[in-house]
N, C-alpha and C positions, 0 to 999 in steps of 0.2 A: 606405372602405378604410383612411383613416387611422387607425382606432383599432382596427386590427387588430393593429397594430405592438407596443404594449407587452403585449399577450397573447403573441403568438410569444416576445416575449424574457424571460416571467414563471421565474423560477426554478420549477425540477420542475410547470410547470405547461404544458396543451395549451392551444391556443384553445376556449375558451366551455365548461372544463373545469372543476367548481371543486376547490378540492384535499383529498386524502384523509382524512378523520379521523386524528387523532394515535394512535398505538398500532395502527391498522388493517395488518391483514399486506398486504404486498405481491401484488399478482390475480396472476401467475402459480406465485405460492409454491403446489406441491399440500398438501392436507391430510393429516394424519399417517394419516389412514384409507384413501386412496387412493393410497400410497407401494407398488408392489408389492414385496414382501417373498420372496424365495427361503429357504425351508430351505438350513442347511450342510448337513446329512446329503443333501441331492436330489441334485447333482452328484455328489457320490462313487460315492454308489449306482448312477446311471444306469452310470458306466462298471464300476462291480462287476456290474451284471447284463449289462453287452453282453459283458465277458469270460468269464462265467460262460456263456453261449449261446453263445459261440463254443470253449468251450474242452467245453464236454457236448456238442456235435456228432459225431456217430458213436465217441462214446469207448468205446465195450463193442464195437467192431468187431472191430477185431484185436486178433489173440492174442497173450498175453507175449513177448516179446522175449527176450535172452540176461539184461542189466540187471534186467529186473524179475523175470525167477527165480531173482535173490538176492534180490531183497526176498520173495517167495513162500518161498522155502527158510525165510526166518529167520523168518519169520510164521508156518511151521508146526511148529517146531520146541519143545519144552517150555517154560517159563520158565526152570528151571534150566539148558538146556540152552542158549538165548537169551544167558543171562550168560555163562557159561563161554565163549561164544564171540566175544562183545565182550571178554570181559577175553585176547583173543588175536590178536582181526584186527577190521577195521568198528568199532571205539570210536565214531568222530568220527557214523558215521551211528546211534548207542546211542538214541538218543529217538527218531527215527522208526521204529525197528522194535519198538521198545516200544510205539507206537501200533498199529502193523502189526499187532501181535500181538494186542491188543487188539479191532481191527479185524475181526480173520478172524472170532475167537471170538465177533463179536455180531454181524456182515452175512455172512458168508462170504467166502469166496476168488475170487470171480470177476472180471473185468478190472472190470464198474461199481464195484466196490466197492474194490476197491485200488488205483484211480483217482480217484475221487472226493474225496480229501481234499486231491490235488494241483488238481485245477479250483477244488475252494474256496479252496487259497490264492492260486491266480494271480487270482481277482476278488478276494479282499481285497485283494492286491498294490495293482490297478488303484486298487482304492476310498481304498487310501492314498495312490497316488501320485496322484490327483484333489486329495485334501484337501492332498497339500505346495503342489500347485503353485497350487493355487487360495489357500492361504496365502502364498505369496512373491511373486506377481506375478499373481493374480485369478483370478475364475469361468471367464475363457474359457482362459485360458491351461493350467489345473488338466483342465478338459474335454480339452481338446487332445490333454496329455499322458495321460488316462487311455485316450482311444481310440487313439492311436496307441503305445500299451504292447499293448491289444487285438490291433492289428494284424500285430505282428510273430510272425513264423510260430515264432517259439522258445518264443515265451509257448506258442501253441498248442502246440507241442512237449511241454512240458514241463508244460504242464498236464493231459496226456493219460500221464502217464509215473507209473509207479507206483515213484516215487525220489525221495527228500528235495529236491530241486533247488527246487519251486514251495514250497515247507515255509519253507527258507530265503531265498527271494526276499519273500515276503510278511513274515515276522519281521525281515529287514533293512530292507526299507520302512518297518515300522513305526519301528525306533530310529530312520533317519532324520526321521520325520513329529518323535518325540517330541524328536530333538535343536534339530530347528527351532524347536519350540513354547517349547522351555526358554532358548534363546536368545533368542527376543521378546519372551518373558511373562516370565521371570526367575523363573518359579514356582518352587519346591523340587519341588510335586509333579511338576513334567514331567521336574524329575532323576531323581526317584528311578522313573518311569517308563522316562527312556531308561535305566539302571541296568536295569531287569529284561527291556527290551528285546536288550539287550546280551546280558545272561545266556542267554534263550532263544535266540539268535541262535549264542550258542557251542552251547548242549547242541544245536542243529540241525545244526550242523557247527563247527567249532573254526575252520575255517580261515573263516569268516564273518566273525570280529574283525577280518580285516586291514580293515576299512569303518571302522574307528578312524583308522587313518592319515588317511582322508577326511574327516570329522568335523575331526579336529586340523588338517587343513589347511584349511578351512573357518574355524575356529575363527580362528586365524592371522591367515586372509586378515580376515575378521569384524572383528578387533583392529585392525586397521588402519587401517581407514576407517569404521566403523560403530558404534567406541565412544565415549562422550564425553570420555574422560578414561583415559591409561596405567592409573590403579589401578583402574577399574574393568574395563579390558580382564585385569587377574593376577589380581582379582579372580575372574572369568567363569574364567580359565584353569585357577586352584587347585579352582573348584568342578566342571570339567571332568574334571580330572586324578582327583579322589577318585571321581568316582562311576567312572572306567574301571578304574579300579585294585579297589575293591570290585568287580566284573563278574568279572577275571582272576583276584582271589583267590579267589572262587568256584568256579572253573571250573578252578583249579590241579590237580585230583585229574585231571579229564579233560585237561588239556593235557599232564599227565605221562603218560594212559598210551596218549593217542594217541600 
């Protein structure tokens, strides 16, 4: 039993163990071959398709509502006739009924069909708001949020609704997804994405930019705690400032004549 003693107390070493070759990985390190690996695109998806099935659920059931036989009226109306009418009332909804219009003319006028573009944007919605959240605080967390976006009865609402509403929820997800990315990554090109986020976010409705004020407050808060150094938080701010200000100038023809 005595010469068990200075085995127990041998540095990194077991009784009657001898010790590991030098350079040898550590036994319970796994190998880079059997590390399982998730696609980023899987999670998103998953909650884009359970929105997508929950929101195509008896969607061609009922029949147009008072709402969506304005979007029918302007769908059926000429192009010329389309315009003259945005340059008088509905401006701010000008891009979805230009789709609408489009729409009639290649599927028809029936609820699947003038519905349909609203269920696809409420799963993109979902599929975006999976990848923010799975970007800021993980896969489970991203999950979470995508199905319980699924769940609430307005999404289904309004993904069943043949009106710009799901148009707009999805395109504002998305500049939020790309405001995030640009803030992490410091890319140019996720500016100049949230930049054309922004834009299709006005031409969906104008009053969609007030999600700037959110952003800037985010931005703010960001600045505060999360930059390394004052000039690189004015830094962040100036590069902030120009791409929102490019978006507005943009979209200055449509803000005047909404």
């Amino acid at each position: 039993m005595g010469d068990l003693a200075p085995l127990a107390t041998r540095p990194g070493g077991a009784p009657g163990l001898a010790p590991a070759p030098a350079g040898a990985p550590p036994a319970h390190s796994p190998s880079p071959a059997s590390t399982p690996h998730t696609p980023a695109w899987l999670i998103p998806a998953c909650s884009a398709l359970i929105t997508l099935s929950v929101t195509l659920w008896r969607i061609g059931g009922p029949s147009f509502w008072r709402d969506e036989g304005a979007t029918l009226s302007a769908a059926h109306r000429s192009l010329p006739e389309l315009i003259r009418m945005l340059s008088r009332m509905d401006a701010v909804h000008g891009l979805y009924y230009l789709l609408m219009w489009l729409l009639v003319r290649l599927a028809g006028s029936g609820e699947l069909a003038l519905r349909l573009p609203s269920a696809l944007s409420m799963a993109a919605a979902a599929g975006l708001l999976t990848a923010l959240g799975r970007r800021l605080a993980g896969p489970a967390a991203g999950l979470a949020a995508g199905l319980s976006f699924a769940a609430i009865p307005a999404v289904s609402w309004f993904g069943q609704d043949a009106r710009p509403f799901a148009l707009e929820t999805a395109v504002a997800t998305a500049a939020s997804y790309c405001f995030a990315r640009w803030l992490d990554d410091g890319a140019g090109n996720w500016a100049r994405w949230y930049t054309a986020a922004l834009i299709g976010l006005g031409l969906a409705n104008i009053f969609g930019l007030l999600l700037i004020a959110a952003h800037g407050t985010t931005l703010l808060l960001a600045g505060r705690t999360g930059q390394p150094s004052r000039q690189a938080a004015r830094q962040t701010a100036r590069r902030w400032l120009a791409a929102v200000t490019a978006a507005v100038i943009f979209l200055l023809p449509l803000e005047v004549l909404a």
